[in-house]
Backbone as JSON, one array per atom type, in Angstrom:
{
  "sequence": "XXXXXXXXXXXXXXXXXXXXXXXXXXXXXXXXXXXXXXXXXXXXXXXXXXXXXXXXXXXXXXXXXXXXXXXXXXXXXXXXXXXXXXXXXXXXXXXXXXXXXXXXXXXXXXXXXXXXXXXXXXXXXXXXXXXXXXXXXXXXXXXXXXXXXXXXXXXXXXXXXXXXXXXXXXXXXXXXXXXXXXXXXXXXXXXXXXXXXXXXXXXXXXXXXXXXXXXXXXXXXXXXXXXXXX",
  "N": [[111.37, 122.28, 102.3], [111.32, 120.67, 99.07], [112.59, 117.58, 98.8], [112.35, 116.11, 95.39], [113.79, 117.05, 93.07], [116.55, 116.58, 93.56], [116.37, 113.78, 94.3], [115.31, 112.12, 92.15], [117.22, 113.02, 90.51], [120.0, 112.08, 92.01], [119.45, 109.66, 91.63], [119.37, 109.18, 88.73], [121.86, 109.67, 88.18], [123.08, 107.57, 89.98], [122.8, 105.2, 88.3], [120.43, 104.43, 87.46], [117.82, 103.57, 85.72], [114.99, 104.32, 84.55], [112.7, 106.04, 86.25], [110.11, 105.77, 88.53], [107.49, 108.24, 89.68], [105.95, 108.82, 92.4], [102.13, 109.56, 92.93], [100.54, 111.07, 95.61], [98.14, 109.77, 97.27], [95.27, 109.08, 99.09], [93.72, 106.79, 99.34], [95.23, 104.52, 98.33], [94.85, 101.38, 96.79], [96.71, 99.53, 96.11], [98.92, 99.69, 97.25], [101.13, 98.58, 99.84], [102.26, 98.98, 103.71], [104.18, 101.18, 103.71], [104.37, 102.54, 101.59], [101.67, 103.47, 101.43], [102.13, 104.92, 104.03], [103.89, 106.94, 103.8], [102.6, 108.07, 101.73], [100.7, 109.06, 103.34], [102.05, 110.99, 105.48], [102.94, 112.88, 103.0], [100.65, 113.94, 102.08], [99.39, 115.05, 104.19], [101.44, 117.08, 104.31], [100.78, 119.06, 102.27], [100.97, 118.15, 99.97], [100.11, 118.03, 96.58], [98.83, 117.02, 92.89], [99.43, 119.39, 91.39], [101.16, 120.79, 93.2], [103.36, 118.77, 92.82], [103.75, 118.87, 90.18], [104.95, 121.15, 89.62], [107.26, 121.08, 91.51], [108.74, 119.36, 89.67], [108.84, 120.55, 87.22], [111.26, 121.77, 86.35], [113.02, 119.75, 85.61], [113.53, 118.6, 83.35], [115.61, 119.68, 82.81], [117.93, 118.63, 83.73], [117.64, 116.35, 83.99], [117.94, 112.91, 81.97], [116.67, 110.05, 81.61], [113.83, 107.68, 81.41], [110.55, 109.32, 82.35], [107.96, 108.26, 84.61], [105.14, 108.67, 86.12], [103.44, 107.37, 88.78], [99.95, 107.16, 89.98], [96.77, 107.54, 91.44], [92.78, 107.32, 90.11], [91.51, 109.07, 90.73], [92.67, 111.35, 91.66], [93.46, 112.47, 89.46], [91.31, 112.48, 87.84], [89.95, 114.73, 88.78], [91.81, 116.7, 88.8], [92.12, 116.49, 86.59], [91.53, 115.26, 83.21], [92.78, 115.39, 80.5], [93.65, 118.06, 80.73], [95.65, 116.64, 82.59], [97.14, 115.23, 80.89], [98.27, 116.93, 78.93], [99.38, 118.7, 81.02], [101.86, 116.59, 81.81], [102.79, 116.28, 79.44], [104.32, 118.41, 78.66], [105.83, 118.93, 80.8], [107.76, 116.77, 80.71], [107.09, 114.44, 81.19], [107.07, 110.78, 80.86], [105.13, 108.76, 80.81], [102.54, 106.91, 82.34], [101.12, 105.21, 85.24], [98.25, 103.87, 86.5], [96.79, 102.45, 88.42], [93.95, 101.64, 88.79], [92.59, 102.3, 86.68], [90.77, 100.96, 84.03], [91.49, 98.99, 81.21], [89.18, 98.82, 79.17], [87.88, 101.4, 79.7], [89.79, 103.02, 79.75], [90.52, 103.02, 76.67], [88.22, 103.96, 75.67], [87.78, 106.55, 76.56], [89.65, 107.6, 77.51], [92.16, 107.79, 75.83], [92.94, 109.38, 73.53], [93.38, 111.38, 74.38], [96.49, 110.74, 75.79], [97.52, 109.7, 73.65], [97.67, 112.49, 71.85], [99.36, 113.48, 73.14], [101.92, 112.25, 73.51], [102.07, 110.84, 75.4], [102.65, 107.39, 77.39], [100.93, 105.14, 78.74], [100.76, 102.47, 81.44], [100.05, 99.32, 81.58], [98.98, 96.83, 83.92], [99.71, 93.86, 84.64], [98.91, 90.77, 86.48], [99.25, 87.22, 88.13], [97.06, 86.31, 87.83], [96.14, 87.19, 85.64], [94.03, 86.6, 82.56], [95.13, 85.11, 79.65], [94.34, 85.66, 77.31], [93.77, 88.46, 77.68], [96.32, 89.7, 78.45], [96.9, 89.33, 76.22], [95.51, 91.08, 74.49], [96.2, 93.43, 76.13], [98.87, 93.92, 75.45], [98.78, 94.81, 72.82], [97.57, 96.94, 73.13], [99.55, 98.55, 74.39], [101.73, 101.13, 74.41], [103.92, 101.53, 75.61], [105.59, 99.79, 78.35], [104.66, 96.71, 79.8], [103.38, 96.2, 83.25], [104.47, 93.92, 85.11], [102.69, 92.72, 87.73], [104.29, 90.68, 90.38], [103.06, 89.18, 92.47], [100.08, 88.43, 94.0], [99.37, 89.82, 96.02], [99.77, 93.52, 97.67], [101.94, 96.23, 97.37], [105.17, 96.42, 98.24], [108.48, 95.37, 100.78], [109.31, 91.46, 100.05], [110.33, 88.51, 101.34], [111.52, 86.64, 99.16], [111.73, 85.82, 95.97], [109.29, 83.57, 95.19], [108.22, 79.89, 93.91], [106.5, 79.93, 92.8], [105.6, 82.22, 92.14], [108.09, 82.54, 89.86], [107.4, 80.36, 88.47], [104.94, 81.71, 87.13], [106.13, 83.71, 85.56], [107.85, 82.52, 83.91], [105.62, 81.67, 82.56], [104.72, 83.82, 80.8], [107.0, 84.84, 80.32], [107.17, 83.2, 77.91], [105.38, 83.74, 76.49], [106.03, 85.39, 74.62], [105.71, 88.23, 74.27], [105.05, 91.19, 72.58], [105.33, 94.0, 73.22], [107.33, 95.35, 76.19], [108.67, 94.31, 79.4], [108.51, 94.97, 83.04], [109.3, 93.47, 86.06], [107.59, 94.24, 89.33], [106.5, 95.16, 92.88], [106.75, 93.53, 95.43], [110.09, 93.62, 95.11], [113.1, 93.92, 96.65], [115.49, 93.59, 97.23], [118.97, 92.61, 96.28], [119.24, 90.47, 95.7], [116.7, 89.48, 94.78], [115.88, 91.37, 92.83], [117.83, 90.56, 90.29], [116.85, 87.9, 89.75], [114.25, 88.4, 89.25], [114.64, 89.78, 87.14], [115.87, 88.29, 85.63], [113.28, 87.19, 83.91], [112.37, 89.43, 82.71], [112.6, 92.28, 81.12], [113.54, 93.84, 83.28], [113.2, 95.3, 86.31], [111.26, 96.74, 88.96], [111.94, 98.66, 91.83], [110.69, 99.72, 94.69], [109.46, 100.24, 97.82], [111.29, 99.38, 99.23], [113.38, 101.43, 98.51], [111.92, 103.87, 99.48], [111.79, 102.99, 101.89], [114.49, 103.29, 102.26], [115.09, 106.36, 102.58], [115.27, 107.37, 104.92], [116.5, 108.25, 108.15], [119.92, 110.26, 109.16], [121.84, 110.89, 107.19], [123.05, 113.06, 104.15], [120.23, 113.19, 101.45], [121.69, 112.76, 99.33], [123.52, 111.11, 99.84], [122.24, 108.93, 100.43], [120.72, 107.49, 98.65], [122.63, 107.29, 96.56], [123.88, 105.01, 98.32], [122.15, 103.25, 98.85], [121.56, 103.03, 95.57], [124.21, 101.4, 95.13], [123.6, 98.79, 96.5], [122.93, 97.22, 94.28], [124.77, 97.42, 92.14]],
  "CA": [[112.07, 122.23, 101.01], [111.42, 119.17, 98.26], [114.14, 116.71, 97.69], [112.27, 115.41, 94.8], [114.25, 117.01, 91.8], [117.3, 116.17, 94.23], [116.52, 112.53, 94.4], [115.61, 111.97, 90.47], [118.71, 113.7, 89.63], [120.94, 111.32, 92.26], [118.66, 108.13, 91.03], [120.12, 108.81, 87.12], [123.5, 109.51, 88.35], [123.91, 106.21, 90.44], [122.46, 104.43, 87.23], [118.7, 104.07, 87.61], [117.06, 103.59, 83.89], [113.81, 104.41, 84.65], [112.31, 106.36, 87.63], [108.44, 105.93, 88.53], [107.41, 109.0, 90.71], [104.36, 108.56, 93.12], [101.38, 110.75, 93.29], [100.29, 110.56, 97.2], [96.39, 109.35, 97.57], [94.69, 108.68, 100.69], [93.65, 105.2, 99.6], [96.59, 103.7, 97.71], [94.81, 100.24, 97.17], [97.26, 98.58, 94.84], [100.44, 99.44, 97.74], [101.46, 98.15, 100.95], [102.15, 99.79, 104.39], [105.5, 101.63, 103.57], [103.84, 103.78, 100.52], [100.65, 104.34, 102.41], [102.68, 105.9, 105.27], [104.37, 107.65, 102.88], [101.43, 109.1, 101.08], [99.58, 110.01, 104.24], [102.65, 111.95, 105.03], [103.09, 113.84, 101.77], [99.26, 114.49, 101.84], [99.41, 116.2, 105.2], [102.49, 118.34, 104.3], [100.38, 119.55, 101.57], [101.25, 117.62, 98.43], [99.07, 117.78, 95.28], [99.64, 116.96, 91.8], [99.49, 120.46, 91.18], [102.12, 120.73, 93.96], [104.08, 117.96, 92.26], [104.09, 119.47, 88.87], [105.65, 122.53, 90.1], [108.43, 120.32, 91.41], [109.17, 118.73, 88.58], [109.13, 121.72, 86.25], [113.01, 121.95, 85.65], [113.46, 118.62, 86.02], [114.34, 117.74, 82.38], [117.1, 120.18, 82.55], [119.15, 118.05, 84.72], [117.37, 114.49, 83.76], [116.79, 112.59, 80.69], [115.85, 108.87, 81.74], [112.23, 108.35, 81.76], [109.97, 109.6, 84.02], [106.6, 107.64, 84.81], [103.93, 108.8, 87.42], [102.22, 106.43, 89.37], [98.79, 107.48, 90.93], [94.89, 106.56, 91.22], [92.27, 107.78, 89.39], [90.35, 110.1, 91.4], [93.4, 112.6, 91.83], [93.58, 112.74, 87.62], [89.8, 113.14, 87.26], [89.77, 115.8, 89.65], [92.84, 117.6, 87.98], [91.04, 117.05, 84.31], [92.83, 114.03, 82.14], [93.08, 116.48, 79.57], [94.95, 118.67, 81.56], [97.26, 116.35, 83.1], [98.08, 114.79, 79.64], [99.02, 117.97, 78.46], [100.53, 118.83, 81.52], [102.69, 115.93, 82.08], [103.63, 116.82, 77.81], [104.83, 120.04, 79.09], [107.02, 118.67, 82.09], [108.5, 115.93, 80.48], [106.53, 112.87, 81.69], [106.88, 109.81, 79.41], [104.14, 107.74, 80.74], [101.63, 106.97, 84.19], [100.5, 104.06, 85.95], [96.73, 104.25, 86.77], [96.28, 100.68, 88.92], [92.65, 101.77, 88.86], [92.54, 102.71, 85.6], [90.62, 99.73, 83.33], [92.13, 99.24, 79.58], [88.45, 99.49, 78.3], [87.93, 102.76, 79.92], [90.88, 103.74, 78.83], [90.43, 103.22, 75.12], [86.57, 104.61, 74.94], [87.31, 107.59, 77.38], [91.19, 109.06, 77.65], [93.26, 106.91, 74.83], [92.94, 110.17, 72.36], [94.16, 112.6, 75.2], [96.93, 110.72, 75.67], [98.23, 110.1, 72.45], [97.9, 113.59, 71.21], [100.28, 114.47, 74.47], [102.94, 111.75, 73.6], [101.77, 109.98, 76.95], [101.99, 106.05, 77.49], [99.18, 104.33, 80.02], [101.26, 101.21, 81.46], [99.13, 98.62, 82.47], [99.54, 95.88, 85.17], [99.36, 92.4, 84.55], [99.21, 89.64, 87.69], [99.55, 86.06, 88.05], [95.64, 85.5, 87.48], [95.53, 87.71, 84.97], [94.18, 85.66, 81.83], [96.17, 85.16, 79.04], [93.94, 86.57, 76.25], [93.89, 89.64, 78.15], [97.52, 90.09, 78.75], [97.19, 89.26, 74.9], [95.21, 92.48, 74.55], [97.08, 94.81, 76.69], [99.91, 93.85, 74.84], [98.35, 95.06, 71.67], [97.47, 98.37, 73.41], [100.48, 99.19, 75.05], [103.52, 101.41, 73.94], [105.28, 101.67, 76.68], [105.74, 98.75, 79.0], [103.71, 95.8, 80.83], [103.74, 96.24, 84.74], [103.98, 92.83, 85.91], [103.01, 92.48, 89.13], [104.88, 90.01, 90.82], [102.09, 88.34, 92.87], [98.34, 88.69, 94.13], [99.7, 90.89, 97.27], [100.03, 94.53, 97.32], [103.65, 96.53, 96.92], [106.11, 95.98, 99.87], [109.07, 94.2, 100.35], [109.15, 90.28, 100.58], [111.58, 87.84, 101.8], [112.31, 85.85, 98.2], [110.7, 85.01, 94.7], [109.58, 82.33, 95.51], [108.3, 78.92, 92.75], [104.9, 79.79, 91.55], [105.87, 83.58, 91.33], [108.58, 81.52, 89.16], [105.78, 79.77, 87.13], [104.01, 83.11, 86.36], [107.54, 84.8, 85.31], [108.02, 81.75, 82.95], [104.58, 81.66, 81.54], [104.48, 85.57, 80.8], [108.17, 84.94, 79.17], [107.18, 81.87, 76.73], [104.34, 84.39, 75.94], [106.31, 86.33, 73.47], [105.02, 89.54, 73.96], [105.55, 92.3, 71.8], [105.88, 94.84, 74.74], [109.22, 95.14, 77.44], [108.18, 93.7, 80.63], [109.04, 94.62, 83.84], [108.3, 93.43, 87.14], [107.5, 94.98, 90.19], [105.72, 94.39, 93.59], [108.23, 92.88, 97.1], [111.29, 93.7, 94.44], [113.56, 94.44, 97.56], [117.22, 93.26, 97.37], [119.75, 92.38, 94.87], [118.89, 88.59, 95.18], [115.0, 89.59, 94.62], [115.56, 92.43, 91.78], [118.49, 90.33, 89.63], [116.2, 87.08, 89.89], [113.31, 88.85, 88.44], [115.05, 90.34, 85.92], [116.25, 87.26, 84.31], [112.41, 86.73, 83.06], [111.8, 90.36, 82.14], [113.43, 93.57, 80.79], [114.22, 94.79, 84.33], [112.76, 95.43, 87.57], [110.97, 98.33, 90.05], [112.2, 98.61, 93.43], [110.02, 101.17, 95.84], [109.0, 100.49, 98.82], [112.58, 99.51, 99.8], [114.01, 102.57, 98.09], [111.32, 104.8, 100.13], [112.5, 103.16, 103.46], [116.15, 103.61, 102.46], [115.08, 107.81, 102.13], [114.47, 107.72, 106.13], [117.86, 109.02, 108.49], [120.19, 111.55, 108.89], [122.49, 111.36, 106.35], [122.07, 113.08, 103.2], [120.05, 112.66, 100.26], [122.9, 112.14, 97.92], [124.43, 109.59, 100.38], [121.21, 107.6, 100.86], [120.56, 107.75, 97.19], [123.67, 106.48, 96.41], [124.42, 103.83, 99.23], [121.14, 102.2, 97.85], [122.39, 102.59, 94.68], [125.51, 100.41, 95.45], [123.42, 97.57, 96.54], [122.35, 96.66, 93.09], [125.01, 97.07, 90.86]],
  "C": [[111.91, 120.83, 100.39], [112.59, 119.09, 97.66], [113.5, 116.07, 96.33], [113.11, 115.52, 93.43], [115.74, 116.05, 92.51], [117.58, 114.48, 94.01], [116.17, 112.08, 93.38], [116.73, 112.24, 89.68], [119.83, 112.25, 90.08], [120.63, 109.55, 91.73], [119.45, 107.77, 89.26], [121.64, 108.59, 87.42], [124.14, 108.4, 88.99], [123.14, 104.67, 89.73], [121.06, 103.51, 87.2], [118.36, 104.12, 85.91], [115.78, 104.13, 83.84], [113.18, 105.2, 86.38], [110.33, 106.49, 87.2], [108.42, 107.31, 89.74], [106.01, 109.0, 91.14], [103.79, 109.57, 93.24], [100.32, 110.56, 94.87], [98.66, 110.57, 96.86], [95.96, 108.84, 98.98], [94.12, 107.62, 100.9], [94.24, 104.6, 98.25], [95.99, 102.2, 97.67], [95.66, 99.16, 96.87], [98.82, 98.72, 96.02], [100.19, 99.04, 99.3], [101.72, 99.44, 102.07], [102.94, 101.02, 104.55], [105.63, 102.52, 102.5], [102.86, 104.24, 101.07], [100.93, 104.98, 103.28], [103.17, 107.01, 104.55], [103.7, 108.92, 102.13], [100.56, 109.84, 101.84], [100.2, 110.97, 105.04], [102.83, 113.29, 104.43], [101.88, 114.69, 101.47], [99.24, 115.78, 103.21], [100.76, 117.02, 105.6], [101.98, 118.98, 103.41], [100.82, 118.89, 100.22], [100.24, 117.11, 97.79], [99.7, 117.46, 94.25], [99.99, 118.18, 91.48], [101.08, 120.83, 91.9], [103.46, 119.8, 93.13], [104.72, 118.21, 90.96], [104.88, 120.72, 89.03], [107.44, 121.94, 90.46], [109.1, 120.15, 90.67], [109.23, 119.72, 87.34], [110.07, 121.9, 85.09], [113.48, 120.55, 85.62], [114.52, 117.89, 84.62], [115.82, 118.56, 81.67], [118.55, 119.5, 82.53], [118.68, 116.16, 84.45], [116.96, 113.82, 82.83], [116.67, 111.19, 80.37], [114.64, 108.96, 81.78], [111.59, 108.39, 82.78], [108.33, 108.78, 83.93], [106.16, 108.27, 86.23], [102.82, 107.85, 87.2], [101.27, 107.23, 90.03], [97.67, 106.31, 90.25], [94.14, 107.86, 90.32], [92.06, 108.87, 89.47], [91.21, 111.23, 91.72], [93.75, 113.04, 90.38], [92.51, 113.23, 87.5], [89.94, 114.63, 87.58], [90.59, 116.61, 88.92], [92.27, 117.81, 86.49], [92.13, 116.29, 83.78], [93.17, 114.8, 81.45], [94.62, 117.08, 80.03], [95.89, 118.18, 82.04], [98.02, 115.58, 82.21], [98.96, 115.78, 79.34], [100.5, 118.56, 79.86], [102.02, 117.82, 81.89], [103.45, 116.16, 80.95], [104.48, 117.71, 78.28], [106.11, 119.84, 80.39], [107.75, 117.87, 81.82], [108.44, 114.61, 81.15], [106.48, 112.42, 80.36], [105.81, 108.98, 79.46], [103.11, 107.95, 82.13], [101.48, 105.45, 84.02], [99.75, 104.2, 86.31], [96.5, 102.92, 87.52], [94.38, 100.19, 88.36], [92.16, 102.26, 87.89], [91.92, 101.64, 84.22], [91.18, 99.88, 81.57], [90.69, 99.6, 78.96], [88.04, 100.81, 78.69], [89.18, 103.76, 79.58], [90.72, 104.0, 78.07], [89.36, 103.71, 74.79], [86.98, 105.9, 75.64], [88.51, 108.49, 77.07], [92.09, 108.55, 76.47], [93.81, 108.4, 73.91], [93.52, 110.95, 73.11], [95.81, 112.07, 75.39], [98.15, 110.07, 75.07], [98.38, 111.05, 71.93], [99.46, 114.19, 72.4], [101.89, 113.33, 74.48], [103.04, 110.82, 75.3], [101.73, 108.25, 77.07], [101.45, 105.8, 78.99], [100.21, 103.03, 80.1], [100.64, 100.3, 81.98], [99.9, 97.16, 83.11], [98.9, 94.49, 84.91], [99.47, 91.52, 86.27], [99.14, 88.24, 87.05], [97.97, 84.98, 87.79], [95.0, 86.4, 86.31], [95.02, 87.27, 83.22], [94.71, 86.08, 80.47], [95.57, 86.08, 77.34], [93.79, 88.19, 76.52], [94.9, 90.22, 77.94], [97.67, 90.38, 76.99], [96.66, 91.15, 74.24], [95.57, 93.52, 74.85], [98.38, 94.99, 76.39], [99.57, 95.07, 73.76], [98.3, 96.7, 72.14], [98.2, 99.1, 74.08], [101.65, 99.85, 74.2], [104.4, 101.82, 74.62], [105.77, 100.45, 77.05], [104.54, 98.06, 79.48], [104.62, 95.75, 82.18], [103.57, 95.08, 85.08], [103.96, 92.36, 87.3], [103.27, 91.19, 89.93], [103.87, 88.68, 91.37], [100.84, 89.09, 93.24], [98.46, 89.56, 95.23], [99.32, 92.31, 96.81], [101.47, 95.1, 97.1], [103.98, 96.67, 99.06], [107.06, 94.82, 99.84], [108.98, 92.49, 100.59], [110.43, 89.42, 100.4], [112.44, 87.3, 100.78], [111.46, 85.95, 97.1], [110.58, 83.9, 95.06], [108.49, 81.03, 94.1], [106.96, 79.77, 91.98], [105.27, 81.58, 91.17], [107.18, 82.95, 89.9], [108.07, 81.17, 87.77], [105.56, 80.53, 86.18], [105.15, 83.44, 85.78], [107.66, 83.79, 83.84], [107.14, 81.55, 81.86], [104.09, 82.87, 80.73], [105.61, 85.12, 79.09], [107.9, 83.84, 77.69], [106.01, 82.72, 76.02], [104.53, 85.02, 74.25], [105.92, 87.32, 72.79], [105.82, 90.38, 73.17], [106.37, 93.72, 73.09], [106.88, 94.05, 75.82], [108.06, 95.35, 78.51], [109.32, 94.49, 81.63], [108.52, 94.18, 85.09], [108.26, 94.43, 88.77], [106.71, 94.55, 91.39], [106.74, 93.43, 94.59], [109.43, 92.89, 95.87], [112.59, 94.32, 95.62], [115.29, 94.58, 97.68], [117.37, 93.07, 96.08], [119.6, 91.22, 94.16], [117.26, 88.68, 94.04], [114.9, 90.1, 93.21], [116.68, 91.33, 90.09], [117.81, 88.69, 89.15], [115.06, 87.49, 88.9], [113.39, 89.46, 87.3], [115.9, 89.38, 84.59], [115.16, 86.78, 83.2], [111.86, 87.99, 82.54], [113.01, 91.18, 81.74], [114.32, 93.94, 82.08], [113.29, 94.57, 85.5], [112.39, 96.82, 88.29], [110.81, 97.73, 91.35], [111.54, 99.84, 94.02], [109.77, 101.21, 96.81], [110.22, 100.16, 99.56], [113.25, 100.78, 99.77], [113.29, 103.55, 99.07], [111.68, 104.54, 101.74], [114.06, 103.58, 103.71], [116.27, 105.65, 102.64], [115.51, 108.43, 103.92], [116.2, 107.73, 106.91], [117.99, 110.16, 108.27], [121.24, 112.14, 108.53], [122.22, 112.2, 105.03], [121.33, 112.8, 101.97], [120.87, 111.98, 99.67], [123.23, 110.84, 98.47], [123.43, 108.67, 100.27], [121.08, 106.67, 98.98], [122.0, 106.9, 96.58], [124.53, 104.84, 97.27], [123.13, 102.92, 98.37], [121.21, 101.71, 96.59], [122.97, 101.37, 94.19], [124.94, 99.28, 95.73], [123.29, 96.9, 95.23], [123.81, 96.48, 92.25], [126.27, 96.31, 90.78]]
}
């Protein structure tokens, strides 16, 4: 049985703004060891997007924060961009995350699919990422900028620490047009309320996905995690 409408539903109700939902891949390069377990998991219980979309179906009955799906490329191609613009239109996706997804392939190849589908493409900035660029993906964004925290992959880490700092400061003096958030070792309350003084907000996941694990239930986990933050 999938908890996933389950745990989107208890995520709005213990005051989440935003939920990203992962699409499992078998080489996750952009996450750490604690989503890759995760995804190699979900893959060998049988989970597809196809699978995933089925899930999520009814979802906007009961939920109406936004929803973002993260995946990689090669499980979109395969499904048909087309098709999963439209279908994500149809389920009540507001956006994706593509890591592997480049902005100029974007704009020569899928940009038209998903704008006709009401779809935003969020792209990922880092701490080497140069500044006329960021200037650019500003320009082509209408959702958000993913800023990833540092040059690592996702997983939690002990602190922000100065030069992530730096980057956070040099992003913010930027005066982008697009809402920032960051993401990437976002783990605690110290970590997530820190990072959110130089952006819009913050994404916590690979903590949230170890907090799923026990044998209390959903709701409780979902909610005790919750409680750390607010």
């Amino acid at each position: 049985m999938s908890d996933t409408q389950t745990i989107i539903s208890e995520l709005e109700k213990n005051g989440a703004d935003l939920i990203e939902i992962g699409i499992p891949f078998s080489d996750p390069v952009a996450d750490g060891l604690v989503i890759q377990q995760s995804s190699e998991i979900a893959l060998n219980n049988g989970m597809t997007i196809h699978l995933l979309f089925e899930q999520l179906k009814e979802i906007r009955k009961n939920v109406s924060i936004p929803l973002i799906l993260m995946g990689y490329l090669n499980p979109v191609i395969q499904y048909g961009i087309e098709n999963f613009c439209k279908k994500c239109l149809e389920t009540g996706i507001d956006g994706t995350i593509i890591p592997d997804l480049p902005l100029e392939i974007y704009e020569a190849e899928y940009k038209a699919f998903f704008e006709e589908n009401s779809l935003s493409n969020i792209f990922l900035i880092t701490p080497q990422t140069p500044d006329e660029r960021i200037r650019k993906i500003d320009a082509c964004s209408n959702g958000f900028i993913y800023m990833v925290s540092s040059s690592s992959t996702t997983g939690a880490k002990e602190s922000v620490d100065k030069e992530q700092i730096t980057y956070f400061e040099r992003i913010q003096k930027s005066e982008l047009v697009s809402k920032r958030l960051i993401g990437f070792g976002i783990s605690d309350k110290i970590s997530f309320e820190r990072a959110s003084n130089y952006a819009n907000g913050a994404i916590i996941g690979s903590a949230f996905i170890t907090s799923l694990s026990g044998d209390s239930s959903t709701e409780t986990k979902v909610r005790t995690f919750m409680q750390k933050f607010l």
